[in-house]
C-alpha positions as CSV (number, residue, x, y, z in Angstrom):
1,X,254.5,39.7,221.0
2,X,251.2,39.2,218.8
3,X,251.2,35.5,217.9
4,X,249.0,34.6,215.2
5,X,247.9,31.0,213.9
6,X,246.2,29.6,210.4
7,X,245.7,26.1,209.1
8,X,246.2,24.2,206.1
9,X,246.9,21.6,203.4
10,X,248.6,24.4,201.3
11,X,249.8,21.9,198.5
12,X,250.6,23.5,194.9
13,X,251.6,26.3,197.2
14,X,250.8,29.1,194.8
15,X,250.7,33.2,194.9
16,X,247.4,32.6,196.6
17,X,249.0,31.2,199.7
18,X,251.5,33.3,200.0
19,X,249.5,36.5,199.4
20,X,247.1,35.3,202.7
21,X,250.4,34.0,204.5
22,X,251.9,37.3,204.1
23,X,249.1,38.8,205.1
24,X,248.4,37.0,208.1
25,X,252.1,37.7,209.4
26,X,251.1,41.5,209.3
27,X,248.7,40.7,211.5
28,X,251.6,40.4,214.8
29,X,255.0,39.3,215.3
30,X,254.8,35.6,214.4
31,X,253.1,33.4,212.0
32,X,252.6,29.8,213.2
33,X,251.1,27.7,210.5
34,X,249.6,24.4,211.4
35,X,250.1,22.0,208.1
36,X,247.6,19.2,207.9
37,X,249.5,15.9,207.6
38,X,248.7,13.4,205.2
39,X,247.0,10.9,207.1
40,X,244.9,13.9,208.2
41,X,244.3,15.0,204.5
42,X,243.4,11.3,203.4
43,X,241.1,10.2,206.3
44,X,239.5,13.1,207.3
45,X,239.5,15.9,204.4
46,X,239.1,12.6,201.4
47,X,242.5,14.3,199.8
48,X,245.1,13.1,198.0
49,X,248.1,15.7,198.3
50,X,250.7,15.8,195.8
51,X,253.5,16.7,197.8
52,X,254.5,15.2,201.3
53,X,254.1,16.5,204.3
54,X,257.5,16.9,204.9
55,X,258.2,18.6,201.2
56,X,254.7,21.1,202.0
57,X,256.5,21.7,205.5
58,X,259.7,22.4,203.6
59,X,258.2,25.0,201.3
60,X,256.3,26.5,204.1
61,X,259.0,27.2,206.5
62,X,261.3,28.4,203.3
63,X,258.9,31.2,203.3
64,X,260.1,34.3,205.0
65,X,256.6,35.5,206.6
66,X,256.2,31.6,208.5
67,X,257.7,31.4,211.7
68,X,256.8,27.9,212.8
69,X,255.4,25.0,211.4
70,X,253.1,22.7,213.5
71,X,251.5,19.7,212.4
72,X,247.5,19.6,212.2
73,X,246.3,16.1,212.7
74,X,243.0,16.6,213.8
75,X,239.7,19.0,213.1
76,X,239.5,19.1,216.9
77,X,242.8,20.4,217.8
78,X,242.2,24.4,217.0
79,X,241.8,25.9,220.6
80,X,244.5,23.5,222.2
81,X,246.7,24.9,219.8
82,X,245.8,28.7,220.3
83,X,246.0,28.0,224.0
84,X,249.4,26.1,223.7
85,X,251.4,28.2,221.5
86,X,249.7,31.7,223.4
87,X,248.1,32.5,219.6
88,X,246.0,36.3,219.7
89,X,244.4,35.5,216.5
90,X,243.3,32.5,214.7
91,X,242.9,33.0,210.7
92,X,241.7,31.9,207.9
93,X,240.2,32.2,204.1
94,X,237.2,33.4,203.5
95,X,235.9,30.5,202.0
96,X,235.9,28.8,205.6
97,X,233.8,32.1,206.9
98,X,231.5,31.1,209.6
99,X,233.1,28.0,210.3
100,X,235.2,28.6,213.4
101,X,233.5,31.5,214.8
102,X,233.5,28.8,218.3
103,X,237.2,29.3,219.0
104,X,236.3,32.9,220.3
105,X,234.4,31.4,223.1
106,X,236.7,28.5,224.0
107,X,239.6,30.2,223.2
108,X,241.2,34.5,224.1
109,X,241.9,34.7,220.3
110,X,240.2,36.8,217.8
111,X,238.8,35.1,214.6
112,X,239.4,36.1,210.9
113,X,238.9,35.3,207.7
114,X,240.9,36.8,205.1
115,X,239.4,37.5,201.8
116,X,241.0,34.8,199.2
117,X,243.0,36.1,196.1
118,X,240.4,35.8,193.3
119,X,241.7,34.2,190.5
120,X,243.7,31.7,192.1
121,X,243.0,28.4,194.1
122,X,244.8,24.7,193.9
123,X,241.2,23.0,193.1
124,X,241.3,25.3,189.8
125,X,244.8,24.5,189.4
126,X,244.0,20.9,189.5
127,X,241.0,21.4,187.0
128,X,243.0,23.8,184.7
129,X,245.9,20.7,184.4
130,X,243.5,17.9,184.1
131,X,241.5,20.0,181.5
132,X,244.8,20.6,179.1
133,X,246.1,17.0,179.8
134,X,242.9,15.6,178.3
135,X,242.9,18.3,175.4
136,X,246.7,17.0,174.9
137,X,245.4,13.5,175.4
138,X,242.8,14.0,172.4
139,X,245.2,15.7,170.6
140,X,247.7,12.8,170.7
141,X,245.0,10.4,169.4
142,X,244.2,12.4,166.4
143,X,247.1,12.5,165.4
């Protein structure tokens, strides 16, 4: 059985995420997804998530490529987790390219980064709705 691992905050899950979860899962026989908590997200990452960990988790494991859901509380814990749960490949976005090209030394897994889906990401999401709330916000006033 291939076993294949990725990482993430994946709040606003959007067609983004499930386009690289789907095709990470393509990649082998079972998709373990390590979900940054939110302590994780707040004192290491500086984020604010919207949803829960335990709502994010939800949603995640609702998905029919995810086979397990893990909990990522630290940036060190990437090759523990490929050795502990037997993982042949480690992936990731594009956008973190470069960035953990090390776990093919301490680890047996293969490293890859996925190209992202274009026109889609939660930080634009974010900007997009704060952008129209203050347009509706200005709008208001006028009135």
């Amino acid at each position: 059985m291939k076993r294949i691992i990725t990482y993430g905050t994946f709040d606003m899950l959007h067609y983004g995420h499930i386009n690289l979860l789907k095709r990470a899962k393509k990649m082998g026989d079972y998709l373990i997804v390590a979900l940054s908590t939110d302590e994780f997200n707040w004192n290491h990452k500086n984020k604010k998530t919207y949803f829960s960990y335990e709502k994010r988790k939800e949603l995640l494991e609702s998905i029919r490529y995810v086979d397990l859901v893990i909990p990522e509380n630290g940036w060190g814990q990437k090759s523990q987790d490929i050795n502990m749960y037997k993982a042949d490949t480690f992936v990731m976005g594009d956008d973190w390219k470069g960035q953990f090209d090390y776990l093919c030394d301490e680890t047996e897994a293969d490293v890859v980064y996925l190209d992202r889906t274009p026109e889609i990401s939660t930080t634009q999401i974010k900007k997009d709705l704060n952008a129209s709330s203050l347009v509706t916000t200005h709008e208001s006033v006028i009135k």
